[in-house]
Residue, then its C-alpha position, 0 to 999 in steps of 0.5 A: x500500500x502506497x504511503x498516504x499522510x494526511x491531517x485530520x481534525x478531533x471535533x469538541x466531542x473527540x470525534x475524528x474525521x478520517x480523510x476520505x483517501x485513507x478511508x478509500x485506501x483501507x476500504x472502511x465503511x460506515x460502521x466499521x470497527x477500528x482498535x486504537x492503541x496509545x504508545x506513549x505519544x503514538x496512536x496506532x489505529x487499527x481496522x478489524x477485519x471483517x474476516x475472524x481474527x483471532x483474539x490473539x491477533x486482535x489483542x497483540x500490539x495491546x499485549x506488546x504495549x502492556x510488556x513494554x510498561x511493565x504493566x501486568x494484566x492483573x493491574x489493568x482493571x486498577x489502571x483504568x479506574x485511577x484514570x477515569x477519576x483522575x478524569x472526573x477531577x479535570 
C-alpha cells in the first residue's frame, strides 16, 4: 500500500474525521470497527477485519504495549479506574 499522510481534525466531542483517501485506501465503511492503541505519544489505529481474527491477533500490539510498561494484566482493571477519576477531577 502506497504511503498516504494526511491531517485530520478531533471535533469538541473527540470525534475524528478520517480523510476520505485513507478511508478509500483501507476500504472502511460506515460502521466499521477500528482498535486504537496509545504508545506513549503514538496512536496506532487499527481496522478489524471483517474476516475472524483471532483474539490473539486482535489483542497483540495491546499485549506488546502492556510488556513494554511493565504493566501486568492483573493491574489493568486498577489502571483504568485511577484514570477515569483522575478524569472526573479535570
Amino acid at each position: 500500500m502506497a504511503e498516504i499522510i494526511q491531517i485530520g481534525r478531533v471535533s469538541s466531542r473527540g470525534q475524528i474525521a478520517i480523510p476520505v483517501d485513507v478511508r478509500r485506501a483501507l476500504g472502511l465503511e460506515e460502521g466499521e470497527k477500528l482498535m486504537f492503541v496509545l504508545d506513549g505519544d503514538v496512536l496506532t489505529i487499527r481496522k478489524i477485519s471483517k474476516s475472524k481474527k483471532s483474539w490473539e491477533e486482535l489483542t497483540g500490539p495491546l499485549r506488546e504495549v502492556m510488556e513494554k510498561s511493565g504493566i501486568k494484566e492483573e493491574e489493568v482493571v486498577e489502571l483504568i479506574h485511577k484514570h477515569r477519576k483522575l478524569q472526573k477531577k479535570k
